[in-house]
C-alpha atoms as one frame of an Amber mdcrd trajectory, in Angstrom:
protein
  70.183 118.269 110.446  73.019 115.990 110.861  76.415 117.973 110.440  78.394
 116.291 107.605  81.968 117.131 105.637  81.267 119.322 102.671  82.144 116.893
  99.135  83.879 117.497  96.430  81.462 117.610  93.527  80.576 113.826  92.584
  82.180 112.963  89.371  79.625 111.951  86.691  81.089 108.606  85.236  83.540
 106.439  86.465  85.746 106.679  84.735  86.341 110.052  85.916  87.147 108.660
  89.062  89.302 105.778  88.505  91.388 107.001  85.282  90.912 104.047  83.663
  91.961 104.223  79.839  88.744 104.240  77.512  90.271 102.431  74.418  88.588
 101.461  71.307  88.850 100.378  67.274  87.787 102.081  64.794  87.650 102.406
  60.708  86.039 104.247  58.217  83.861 103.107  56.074  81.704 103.488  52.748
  79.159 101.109  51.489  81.696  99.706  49.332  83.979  98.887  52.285  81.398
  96.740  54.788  82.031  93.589  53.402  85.941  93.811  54.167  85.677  95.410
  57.346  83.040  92.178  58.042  86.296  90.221  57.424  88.403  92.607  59.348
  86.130  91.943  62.539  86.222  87.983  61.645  89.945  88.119  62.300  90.508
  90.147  65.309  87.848  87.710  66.845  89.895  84.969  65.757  92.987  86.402
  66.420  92.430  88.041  69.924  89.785  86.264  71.263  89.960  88.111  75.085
  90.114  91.270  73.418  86.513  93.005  73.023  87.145  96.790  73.213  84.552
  99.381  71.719  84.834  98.948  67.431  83.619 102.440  66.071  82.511 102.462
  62.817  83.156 106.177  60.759  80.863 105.617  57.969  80.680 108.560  55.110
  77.692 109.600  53.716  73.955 109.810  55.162  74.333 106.179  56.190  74.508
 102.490  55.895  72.204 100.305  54.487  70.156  98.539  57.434  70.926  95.032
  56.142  74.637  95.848  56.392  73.947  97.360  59.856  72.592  94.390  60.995
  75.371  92.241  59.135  78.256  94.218  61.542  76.359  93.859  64.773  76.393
  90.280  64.198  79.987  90.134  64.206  80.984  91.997  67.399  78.765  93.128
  70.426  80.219  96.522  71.033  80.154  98.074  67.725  79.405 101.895  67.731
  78.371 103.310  64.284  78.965 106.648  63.773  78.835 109.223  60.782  81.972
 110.671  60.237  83.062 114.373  60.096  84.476 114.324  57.171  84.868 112.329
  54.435  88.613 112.072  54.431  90.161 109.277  55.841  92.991 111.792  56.988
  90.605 114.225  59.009  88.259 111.456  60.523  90.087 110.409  63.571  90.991
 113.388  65.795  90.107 112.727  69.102  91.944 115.781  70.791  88.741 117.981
  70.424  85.685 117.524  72.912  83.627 118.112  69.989  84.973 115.554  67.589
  83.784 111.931  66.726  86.018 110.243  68.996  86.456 112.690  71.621  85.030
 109.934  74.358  88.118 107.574  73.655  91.447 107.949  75.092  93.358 105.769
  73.333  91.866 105.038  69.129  93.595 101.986  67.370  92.794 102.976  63.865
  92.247  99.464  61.301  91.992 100.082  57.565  88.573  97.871  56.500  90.660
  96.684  53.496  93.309  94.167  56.256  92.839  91.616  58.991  94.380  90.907
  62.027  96.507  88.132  62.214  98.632  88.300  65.441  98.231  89.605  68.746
  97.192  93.335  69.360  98.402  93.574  72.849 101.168  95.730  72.338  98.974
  98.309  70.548  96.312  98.110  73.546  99.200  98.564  76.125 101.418 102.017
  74.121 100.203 104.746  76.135 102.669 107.455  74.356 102.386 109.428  71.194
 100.828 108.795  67.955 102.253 105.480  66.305 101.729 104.393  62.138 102.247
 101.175  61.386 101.865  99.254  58.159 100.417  97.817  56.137  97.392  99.642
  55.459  97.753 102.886  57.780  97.251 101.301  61.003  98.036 103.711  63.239
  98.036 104.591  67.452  96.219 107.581  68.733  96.200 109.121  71.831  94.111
 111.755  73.262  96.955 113.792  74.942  99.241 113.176  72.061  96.800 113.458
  68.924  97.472 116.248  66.367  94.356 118.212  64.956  94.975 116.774  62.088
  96.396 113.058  62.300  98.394 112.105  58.794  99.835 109.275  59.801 102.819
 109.729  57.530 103.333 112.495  60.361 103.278 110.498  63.614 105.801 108.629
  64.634 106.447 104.995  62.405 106.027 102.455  64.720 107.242  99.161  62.520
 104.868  96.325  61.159 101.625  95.525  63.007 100.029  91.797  63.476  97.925
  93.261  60.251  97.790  91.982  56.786  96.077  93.037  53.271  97.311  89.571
  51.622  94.487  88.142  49.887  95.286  84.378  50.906  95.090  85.762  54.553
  91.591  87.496  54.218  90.902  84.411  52.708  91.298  82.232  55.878  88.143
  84.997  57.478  85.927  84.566  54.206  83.452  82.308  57.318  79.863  82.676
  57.831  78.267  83.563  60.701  78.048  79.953  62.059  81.516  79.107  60.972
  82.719  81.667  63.177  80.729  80.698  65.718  82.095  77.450  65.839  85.535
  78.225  65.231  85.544  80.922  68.483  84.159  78.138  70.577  86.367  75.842
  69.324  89.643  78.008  70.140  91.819  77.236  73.578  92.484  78.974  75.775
  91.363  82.905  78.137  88.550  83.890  75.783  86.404  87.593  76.571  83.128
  87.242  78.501  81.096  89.187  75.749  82.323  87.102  72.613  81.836  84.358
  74.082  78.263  85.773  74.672  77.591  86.779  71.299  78.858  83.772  69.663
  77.937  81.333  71.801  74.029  81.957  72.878  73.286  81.443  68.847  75.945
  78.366  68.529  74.094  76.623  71.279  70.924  77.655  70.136  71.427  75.666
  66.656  73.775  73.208  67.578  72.514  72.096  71.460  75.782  71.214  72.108
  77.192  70.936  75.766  80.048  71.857  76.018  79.593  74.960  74.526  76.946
  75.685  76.470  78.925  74.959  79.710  81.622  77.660  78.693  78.977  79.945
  77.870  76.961  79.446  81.118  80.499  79.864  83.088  81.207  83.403  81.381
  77.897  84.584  82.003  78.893  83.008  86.066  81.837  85.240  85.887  79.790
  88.510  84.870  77.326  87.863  87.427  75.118  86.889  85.269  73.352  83.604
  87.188  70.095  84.001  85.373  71.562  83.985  82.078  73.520  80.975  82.586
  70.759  79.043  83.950  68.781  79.304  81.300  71.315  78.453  78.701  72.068
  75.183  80.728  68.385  74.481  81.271  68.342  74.903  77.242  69.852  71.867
  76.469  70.060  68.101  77.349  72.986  67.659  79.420  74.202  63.655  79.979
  74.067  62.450  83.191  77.664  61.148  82.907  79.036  65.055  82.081  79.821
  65.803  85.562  81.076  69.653  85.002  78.229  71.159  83.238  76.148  69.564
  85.459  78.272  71.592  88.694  78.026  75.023  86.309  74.363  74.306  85.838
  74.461  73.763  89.962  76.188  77.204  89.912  74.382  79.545  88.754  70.880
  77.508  90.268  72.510  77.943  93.791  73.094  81.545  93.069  69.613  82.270
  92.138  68.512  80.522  95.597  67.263  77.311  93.309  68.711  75.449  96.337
  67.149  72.084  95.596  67.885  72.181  92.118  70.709  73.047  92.669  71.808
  70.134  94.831  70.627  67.878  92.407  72.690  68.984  89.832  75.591  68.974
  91.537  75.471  65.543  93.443  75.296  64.411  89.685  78.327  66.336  89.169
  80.044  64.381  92.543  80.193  61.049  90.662  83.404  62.773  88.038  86.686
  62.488  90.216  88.107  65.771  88.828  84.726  67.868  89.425  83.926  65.975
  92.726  86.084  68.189  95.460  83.997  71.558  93.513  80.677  69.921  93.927
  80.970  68.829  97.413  81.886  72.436  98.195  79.031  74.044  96.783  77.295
  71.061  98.502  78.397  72.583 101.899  78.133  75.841 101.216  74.601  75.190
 100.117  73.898  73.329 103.697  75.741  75.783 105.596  73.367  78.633 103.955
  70.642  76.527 105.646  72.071  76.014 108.832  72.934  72.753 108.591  76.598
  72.601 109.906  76.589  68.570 110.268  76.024  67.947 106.176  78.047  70.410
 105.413  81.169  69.072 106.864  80.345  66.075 105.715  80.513  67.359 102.267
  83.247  69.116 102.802  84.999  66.021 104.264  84.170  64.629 101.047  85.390
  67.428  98.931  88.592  66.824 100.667  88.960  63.359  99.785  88.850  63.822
  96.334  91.598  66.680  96.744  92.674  67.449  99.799  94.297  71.093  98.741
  90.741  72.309  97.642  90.657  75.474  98.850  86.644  75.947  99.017  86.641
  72.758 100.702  89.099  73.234 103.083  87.350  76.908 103.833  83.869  74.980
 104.424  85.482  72.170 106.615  86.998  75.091 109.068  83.974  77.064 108.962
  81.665  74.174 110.257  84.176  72.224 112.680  83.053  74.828 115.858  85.448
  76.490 118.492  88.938  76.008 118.148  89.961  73.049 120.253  87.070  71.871
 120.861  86.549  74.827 123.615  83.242  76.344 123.844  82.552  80.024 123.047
  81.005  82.615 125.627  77.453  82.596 126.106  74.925  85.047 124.702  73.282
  87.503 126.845  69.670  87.893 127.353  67.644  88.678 124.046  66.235  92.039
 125.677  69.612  93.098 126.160  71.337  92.321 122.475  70.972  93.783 119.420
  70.873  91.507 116.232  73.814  92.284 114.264  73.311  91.046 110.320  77.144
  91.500 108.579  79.468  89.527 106.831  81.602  87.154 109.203  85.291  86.839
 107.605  86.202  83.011 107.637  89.876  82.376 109.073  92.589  83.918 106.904
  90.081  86.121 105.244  90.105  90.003 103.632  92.019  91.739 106.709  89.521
  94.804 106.365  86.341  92.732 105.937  86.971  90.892 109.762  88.183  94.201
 111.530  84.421  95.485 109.799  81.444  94.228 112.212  83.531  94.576 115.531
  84.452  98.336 114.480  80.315  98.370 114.039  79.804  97.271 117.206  82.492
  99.817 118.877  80.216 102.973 117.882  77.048 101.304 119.902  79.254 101.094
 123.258  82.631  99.227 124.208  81.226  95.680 124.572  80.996  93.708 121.170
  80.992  90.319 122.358  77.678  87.614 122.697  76.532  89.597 125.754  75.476
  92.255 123.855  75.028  91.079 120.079  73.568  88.505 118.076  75.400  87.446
 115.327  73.925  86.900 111.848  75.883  86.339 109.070  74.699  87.920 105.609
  75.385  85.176 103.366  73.248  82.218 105.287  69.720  81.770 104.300  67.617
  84.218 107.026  64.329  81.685 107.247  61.721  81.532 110.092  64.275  80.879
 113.053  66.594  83.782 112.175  63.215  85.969 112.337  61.948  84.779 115.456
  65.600  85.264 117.087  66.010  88.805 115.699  62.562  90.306 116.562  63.184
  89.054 120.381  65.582  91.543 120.129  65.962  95.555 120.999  67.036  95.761
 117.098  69.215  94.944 113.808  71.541  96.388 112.794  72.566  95.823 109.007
  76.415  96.865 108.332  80.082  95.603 108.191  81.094  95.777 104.493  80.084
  96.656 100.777  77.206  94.384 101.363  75.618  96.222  98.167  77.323  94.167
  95.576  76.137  91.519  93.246  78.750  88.747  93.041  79.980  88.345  96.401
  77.622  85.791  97.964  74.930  85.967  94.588  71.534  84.641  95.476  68.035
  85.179  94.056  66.212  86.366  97.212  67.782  90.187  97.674  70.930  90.066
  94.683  72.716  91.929  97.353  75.116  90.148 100.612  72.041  89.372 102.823
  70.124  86.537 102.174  66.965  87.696 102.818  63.805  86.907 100.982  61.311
  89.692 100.831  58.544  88.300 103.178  60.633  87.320 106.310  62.330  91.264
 105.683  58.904  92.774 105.694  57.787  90.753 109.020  61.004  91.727 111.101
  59.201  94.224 113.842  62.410  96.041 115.775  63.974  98.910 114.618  66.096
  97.899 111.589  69.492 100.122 111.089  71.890 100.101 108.013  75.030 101.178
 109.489  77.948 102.323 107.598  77.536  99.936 104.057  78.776 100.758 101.038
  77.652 100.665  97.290  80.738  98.928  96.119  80.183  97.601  92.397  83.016
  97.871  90.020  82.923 100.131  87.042  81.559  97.648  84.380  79.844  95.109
  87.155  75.807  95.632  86.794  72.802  94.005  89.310  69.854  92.073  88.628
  68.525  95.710  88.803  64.934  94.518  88.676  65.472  92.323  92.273  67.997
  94.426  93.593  66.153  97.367  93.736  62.998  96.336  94.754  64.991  94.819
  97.421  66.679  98.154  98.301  63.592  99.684  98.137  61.852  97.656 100.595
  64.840  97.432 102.951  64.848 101.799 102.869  61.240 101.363 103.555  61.914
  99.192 106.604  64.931 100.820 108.168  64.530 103.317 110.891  68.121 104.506
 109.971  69.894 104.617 106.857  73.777 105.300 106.551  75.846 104.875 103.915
  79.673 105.217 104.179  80.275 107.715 101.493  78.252 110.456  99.691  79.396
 107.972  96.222  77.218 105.216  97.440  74.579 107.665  98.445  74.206 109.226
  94.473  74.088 105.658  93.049  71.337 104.326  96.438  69.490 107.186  95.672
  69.235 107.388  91.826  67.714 103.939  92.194  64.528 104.967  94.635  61.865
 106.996  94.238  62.285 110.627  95.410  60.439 110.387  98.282  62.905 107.859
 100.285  66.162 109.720  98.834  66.106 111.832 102.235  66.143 108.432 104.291
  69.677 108.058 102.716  71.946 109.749 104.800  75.762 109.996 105.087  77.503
 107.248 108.155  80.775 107.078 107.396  83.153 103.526 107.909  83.579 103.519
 111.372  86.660 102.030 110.757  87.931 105.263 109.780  87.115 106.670 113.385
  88.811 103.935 115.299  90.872 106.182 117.310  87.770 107.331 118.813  86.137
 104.194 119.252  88.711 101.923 120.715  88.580 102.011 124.344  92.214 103.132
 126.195  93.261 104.007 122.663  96.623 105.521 122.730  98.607 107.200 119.331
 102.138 105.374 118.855 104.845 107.524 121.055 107.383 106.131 118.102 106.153
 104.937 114.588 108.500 102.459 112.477 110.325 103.742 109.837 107.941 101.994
 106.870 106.023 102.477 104.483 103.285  99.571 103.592 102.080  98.748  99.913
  98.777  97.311  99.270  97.530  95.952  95.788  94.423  93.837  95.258  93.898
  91.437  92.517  89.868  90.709  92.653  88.299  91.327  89.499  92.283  92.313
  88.218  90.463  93.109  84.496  88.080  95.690  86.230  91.119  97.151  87.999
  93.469  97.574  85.509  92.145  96.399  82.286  95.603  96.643  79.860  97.326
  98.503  81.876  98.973  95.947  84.333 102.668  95.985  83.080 102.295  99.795
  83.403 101.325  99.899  86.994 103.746  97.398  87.782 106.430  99.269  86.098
 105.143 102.582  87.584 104.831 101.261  91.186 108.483  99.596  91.119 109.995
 103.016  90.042 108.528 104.630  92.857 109.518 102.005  94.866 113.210 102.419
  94.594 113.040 106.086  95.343 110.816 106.076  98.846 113.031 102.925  99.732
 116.122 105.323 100.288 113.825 107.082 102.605 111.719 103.989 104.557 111.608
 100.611 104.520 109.329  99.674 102.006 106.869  96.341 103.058 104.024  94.556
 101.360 100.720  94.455 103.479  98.650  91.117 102.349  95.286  91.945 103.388
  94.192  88.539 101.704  96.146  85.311 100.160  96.219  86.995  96.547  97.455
  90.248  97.462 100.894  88.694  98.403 100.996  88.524  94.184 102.056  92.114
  94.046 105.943  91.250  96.106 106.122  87.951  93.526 105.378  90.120  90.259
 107.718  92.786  91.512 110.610  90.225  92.528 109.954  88.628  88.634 109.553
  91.556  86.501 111.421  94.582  88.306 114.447  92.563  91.142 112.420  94.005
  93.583 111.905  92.288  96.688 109.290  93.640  99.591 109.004  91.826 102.743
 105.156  90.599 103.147 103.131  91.526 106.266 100.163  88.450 106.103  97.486
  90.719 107.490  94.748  87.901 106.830  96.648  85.997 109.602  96.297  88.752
 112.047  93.428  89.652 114.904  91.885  93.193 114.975  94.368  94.354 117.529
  97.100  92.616 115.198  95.710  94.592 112.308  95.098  98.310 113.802  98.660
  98.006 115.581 100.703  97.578 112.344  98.612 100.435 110.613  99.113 102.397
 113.827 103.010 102.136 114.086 103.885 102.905 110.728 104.293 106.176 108.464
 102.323 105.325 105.405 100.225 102.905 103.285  99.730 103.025  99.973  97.261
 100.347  99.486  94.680  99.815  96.935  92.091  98.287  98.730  89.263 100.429
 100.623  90.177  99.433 104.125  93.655  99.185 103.305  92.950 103.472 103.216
  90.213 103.676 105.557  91.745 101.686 108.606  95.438 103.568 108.661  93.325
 106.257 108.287  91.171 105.480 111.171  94.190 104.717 113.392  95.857 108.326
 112.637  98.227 107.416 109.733  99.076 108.985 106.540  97.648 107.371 103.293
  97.586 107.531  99.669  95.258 105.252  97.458  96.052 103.553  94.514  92.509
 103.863  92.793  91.436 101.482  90.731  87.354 101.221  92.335  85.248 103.922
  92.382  84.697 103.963  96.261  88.509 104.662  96.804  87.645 108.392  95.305
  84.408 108.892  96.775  86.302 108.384 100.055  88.982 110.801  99.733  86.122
 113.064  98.067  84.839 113.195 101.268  87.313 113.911 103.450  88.044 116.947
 100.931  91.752 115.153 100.369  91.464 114.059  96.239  95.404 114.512  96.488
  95.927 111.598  98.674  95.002 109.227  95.610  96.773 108.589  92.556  94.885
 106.376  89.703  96.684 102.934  88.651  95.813 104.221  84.873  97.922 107.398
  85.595 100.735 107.704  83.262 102.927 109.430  85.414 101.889 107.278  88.369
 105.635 106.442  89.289 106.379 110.352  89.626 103.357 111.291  91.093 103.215
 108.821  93.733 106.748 109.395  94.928 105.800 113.145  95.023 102.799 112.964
  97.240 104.712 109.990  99.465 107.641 111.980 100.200 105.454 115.281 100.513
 104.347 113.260 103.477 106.986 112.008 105.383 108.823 114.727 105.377 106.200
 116.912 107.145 105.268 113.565 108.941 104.325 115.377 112.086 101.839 118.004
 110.230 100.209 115.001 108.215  99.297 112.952 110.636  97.797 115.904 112.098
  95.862 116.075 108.985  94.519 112.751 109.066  93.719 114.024 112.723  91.153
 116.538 111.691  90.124 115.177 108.597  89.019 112.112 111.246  87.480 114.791
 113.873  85.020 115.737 110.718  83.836 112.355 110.223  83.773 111.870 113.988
  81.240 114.562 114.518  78.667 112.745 112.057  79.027 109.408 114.145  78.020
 111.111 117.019  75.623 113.429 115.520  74.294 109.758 113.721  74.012 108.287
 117.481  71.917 110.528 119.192  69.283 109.391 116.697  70.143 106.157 117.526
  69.572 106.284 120.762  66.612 107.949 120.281  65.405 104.707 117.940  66.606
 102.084 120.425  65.355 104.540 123.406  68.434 104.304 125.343  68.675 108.005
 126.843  72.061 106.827 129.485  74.851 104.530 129.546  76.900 106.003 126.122
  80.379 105.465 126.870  82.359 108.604 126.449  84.306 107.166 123.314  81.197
 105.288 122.189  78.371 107.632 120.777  75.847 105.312 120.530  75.296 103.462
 123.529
C-alpha cells in the first residue's frame, strides 16, 4: 500500500470549505398574497437584473394551488417553496436553529409580498452584521450568527428606508405579463445575471426569433460553460449574413463543442464586421493551431491584428505560432525509445506563473533531465488526431499531468469536456503505458460539466491508465463519486510535485538569508465564483491586515498573471494602499521558485501561489476562495494555514496567523519542512510503481524517484 498523509475529514459541500455566504430572499405567503409577490419578483428582476440569489417562498397552510406554483416558477429560476413553521409572519424567519426553515441560509433578506423593489439591493446583499428593519413593509436583514429566536423586527436594529415601495402607482409599473417581462429584461443595458437571462430569454427567442436576443442569450450560456446550450439557441434562429457578432458567438460555442468546420464558417462570416473582425480571426487561429496548422494560424492572427492591433487573443496566437525566439532553432528531440510523451498544458509567454513552472516540475520526479532528449511534448488543448497517436505510441509512455486539467471551461471542446483534446477512439488505441500524474479536479463551486461526456471520458481514461494520481484526496472524492466502484481503487493520492520541489530540483540549496517580505496573491478568474458580494469586504479586510504585518515586513504584490496585478490598483483606489508588484508571469521557473524561496511568507489565493512557496520551504497562508485551496491544506493536516475571503473577521484572523508565523519563523519553516517530507514519501512510494510500469529497475537519480 502506498504510504499517504492521514486527511482531515472531507467536508461535505463546498461551501463548507470556502465560507462563502449562502444568501437568499424570502416572503411569506398565503393564497391571497401570490399575485403581489408575482409583482414583487417582476420588480427585483427589473430592478436588479445581475442579482439572482435563492427566493424562498414561506407559504401557510397545506399548500399552494399548482397553477400558482407554476405561475412563480415562471418568474424566477431559483425559487424554493417551502411550508412555513408557523403561521405568523413574526415566527417564520429564524434561521439561527439547524432545525428551522431557513437554517441552510446565512444571510435571509426578508420582502413583504405586498411591495416591490425599486432601487438597487446591493447594500442589503453586502451587510454582513446584525439584524437590520427597514421600511416600508417590514423589510428586514437577517443573519445567521446575529438572528434572535424570535425575529420582531421592531426589535432589530432600524436600518433606514430600503429601495422598496408599497405605492400603488409603483406596483403598477410591474402589473407585465410574462412576455412583457421578457422583453423588457432583454431590453435593459447593461451586466445582466447568467440565469435570468436564461429563463427569460430561451422563451423570448422562442416566440419572437429575434437575434439579438438570442446572441446575448447564447453568450451567457458561453460564460456558464454551457456550449451546447448556446449552440442550439443560435442554430434556432435565422441569423443575417450581414450580423457579424452573432455569427462569431454562434462560432463560439460550435468551436467549443469540436464543430470545427462549422465553426469556421461562422466565424469567417463574422470577419467581414470591422469591430468583430480582430475576435474572429483569433478564434480562426486558435481553431488552426488546434489542428496543427501553425502557417494559417498566423496568418489569421496577422489579420486579427490588423483590424486591432492591441487584441490580446490575437496578439497571444501571433506569438504562439511565430517559432523560436529570434529565429534560433530549439534543441533536438532524442530518440523515440528513449522519451516519454508528456500530454500537459504549455503556458504561452506571460502566462499563469504556476501553470508554466507545472509540466517541468512533472518532469523533475521522472529524473533530472526535462528537456527534448527525454520528453515529447504534447500540449492538451491541440486536437490529438492520427499523427499525435502514431508519435506517442513510438514511445516508452504518456504521461498525462501539469495542471487542473479536469475542468470544463478552460480549453472547452466536445471530444473529452476536460483540457485534453482527445476524442475517444484515438484514447482507446494509444498502446504504452498511460500515467495521470499529479492533476487536479479543479471546478469552482457553482461551475458543472457536460457530465454525460465528461465522465464517460474519465471513465475510459481510468480504464486506460496504468497509474492514476490525483493531487489531493478533494479531487479524489469528486473522481471517484463519478465511476463505478470497481475503478475507485485505481484513484490514488500523487500529490503536486510542485509542492516537493526542494526535493526534486537538482543542487537545491535552502536560502542562507530570506528577505524581509511578505508576498500577497489574489486572483480574479471567475471573480463572482470567488467572492460573490463580498468583494468590498475582502478588500477592506485584506487592507486592514495589511497595515499591521507592514510594520513587521515589507509587504509586495506577487502577479502570477496580468489580472492579478488588479488587487495593488483596487487597494491604491479604495484603501491609499500601495504594494509594489512582483510580475511573476514575466519570470522563468528558476525566476519563479527563487522569489518564493527568499522570502518569509505568501499569502496568495491562487493554488500554486500556496503549493510552490510551499514546495520551496516557505511559510504560507491561503486566502480560500476554491475548493482545492482547502483540500490542500486538508492534506497536509494544516486547515489553520487558510483563512476564507467570506470570513468576517478575515482582517484579524489573517494578521493573527501571519504574525504567529514570522515570529517563530525558524520553527515554521521547519513545519513546512515536514509537512513536505510527508508528501515526499508518497512521490517516492508513487515511483517505484512507476518504474515498475515503464520497467526501468536503475538509473533513479537520488533526488528524482522515478527515473
Amino acid at each position: 500500500m502506498t504510504p499517504t498523509p492521514t486527511p482531515s475529514p472531507a467536508p461535505v459541500t463546498a461551501h463548507s470549505l470556502t465560507g462563502k455566504r449562502r444568501i437568499a430572499f424570502a416572503a411569506l405567503v398565503g393564497d391571497d398574497d401570490v399575485p403581489g409577490l408575482l409583482t414583487l419578483l417582476r420588480s427585483l428582476a427589473l430592478s436588479n437584473p445581475d442579482v439572482c440569489e435563492d427566493f424562498v417562498v414561506l407559504h401557510r397552510g397545506p399548500g399552494l394551488p399548482p397553477a400558482s406554483v407554476a405561475r412563480i416558477h415562471a418568474l424566477h429560476p431559483r425559487v424554493e417553496l417551502r411550508p412555513a413553521e408557523t403561521g405568523s409572519r413574526r415566527d417564520a424567519f429564524r434561521i439561527r436553529d439547524h432545525d428551522t426553515v431557513l437554517s441552510d441560509y446565512d444571510t435571509v433578506i426578508v420582502l413583504d409580498p405586498g411591495t416591490v423593489v425599486r432601487g438597487d439591493l446591493g447594500a442589503l446583499l453586502r451587510l454582513r452584521e446584525g439584524a437590520v428593519a427597514f421600511t416600508p413593509g417590514d423589510t428586514y436583514v437577517i443573519q445567521r450568527d446575529h438572528a434572535e429566536t424570535d425575529p420582531d423586527p421592531a426589535g432589530v436594529t432600524p436600518g433606514g428606508e430600503a429601495p422598496v415601495s408599497a405605492s400603488p402607482d409603483d406596483r403598477s409599473a410591474y402589473e407585465l405579463s410574462d412576455a412583457e417581462l421578457h422583453a423588457a429584461y432583454l431590453a435593459l443595458n447593461g451586466t445582466t445575471h447568467h440565469d435570468l437571462i436564461v429563463h427569460y430569454g430561451t422563451p423570448h427567442v422562442a416566440r419572437t426569433g429575434d437575434v439579438e436576443s438570442a446572441r446575448r442569450v447564447a453568450l451567457a450560456h458561453i460564460g456558464a460553460g454551457e456550449f451546447q446550450e448556446a449552440a442550439d439557441l443560435l442554430g434556432s434562429v435565422r441569423i443575417p449574413v450581414n450580423e457579424a457578432w452573432p455569427h462569431e458567438v454562434y462560432g463560439h460555442a460550435l468551436m467549443s463543442l469540436s464543430r470545427y468546420e462549422e465553426a469556421e464558417a461562422q466565424l469567417l462570416l463574422a470577419t467581414a464586421a470591422p469591430k468583430r473582425a480582430a475576435t474572429a480571426f483569433a478564434r480562426l487561429a486558435q481553431i488552426a493551431w488546434i489542428h496543427g496548422d501553425d502557417t494559417t494560424a498566423q496568418r489569421h492572427a496577422m489579420n486579427g491584428l490588423s483590424a486591432d492591433p492591441t487584441h490580446r487573443g490575437a496578439r497571444q496566437m501571433q506569438r504562439r505560432t511565430t517559432g523560436a525566439p529570434g529565429g534560433v532553432p530549439g534543441p533536438r528531440e532524442g530518440a523515440a525509445e528513449d522519451q516519454l510523451a508528456h500530454v500537459a498544458y504549455y503556458m504561452p509567454e506571460q502566462g499563469n506563473a504556476g501553470d508554466k513552472l507545472l509540466p517541468e516540475s512533472v518532469r523533475l520526479t521522472f529524473g533530472p533531465d526535462t528537456g527534448p532528449r527525454r520528453w515529447h511534448s504534447i500540449h492538451a488543448h491541440r486536437l490529438f488526431g492520427e499523427a499525435a497517436l502514431e508519435r506517442v505510441n513510438a514511445r516508452r509512455g504518456l504521461v498525462i499531468g501539469g495542471g487542473g486539467l479536469f475542468i470544463p471551461d478552460t480549453a472547452p471542446n466536445g471530444n473529452s469536456a476536460w483540457q485534453w483534446n482527445v476524442p475517444d477512439a484515438l484514447l482507446d488505441r494509444i498502446d504504452v503505458p498511460v500515467m495521470v500524474y499529479a492533476v487536479g479536479f479543479n471546478a469552482f463551486d457553482g461551475q458543472s460539466y457536460r457530465r454525460e461526456r465528461f465522465n464517460a471520458s474519465l471513465r475510459r481514461l481510468v480504464e486506460r491508465s496504468a497509474f492514476f494520481g490525483l493531487r489531493n484526496h478533494g479531487s479524489i472524492e469528486k473522481v471517484r463519486a463519478l465511476l463505478p466502484a470497481e475503478l475507485h481503487e485505481k484513484v490514488r493520492f500523487q500529490p503536486c510535485p510542485t509542492t516537493v520541489t526542494r526535493q526534486l530540483v537538482e543542487g537545491w540549496t535552502d536560502p542562507a538569508h530570506r528577505e524581509n517580505t511578505v508576498l500577497i496573491n489574489a486572483a480574479y478568474d471567475r471573480a463572482g465564483l470567488r467572492f460573490g458580494h463580498d468583494y468590498g469586504h475582502f478588500l477592506a479586510e485584506l487592507a486592514k491586515a495589511i497595515r499591521v504585518l507592514g510594520g513587521h515586513a515589507e509587504v509586495k504584490c506577487v502577479a502570477h498573471s496580468l489580472d492579478d496585478e488588479r488587487i495593488a490598483f483596487d487597494l491604491r483606489r479604495e484603501h491609499g494602499i500601495s504594494l509594489p508588484v512582483i510580475p511573476m508571469y514575466d519570470s522563468g521557473n528558476d525566476g519563479i521558485r527563487d522569489v518564493y524561496a527568499r522570502t518569509k511568507l505568501v499569502i496568495g489565493m491562487r493554488g500554486h501561489a500556496g503549493m510552490i512557496p510551499f514546495g520551496c520551504g516557505t511559510p504560507i497562508i491561503s486566502l480560500i476562495s476554491h475548493p482545492k485551496m482547502a483540500y490542500f491544506l486538508a492534506d497536509i493536516e494544516r486547515p489553520e494555514w487558510g483563512v476564507s475571503v467570506h470570513d468576517k473577521n478575515l482582517g484579524a484572523v489573517l494578521t493573527e496567523r501571519a504574525l504567529g508565523l514570522l515570529d517563530d519563523h525558524a520553527a515554521s519553516v521547519a513545519d513546512v519542512h515536514g509537512r513536505q517530507q510527508e508528501l515526499w514519501k508518497v512521490t517516492r512510494a508513487n515511483a517505484a510503481e512507476l518504474r515498475a510500469i515503464l520497467g526501468t529497475t536503475t538509473g533513479a537519480p537520488a533526488g528524482s524517484p522515478a527515473g
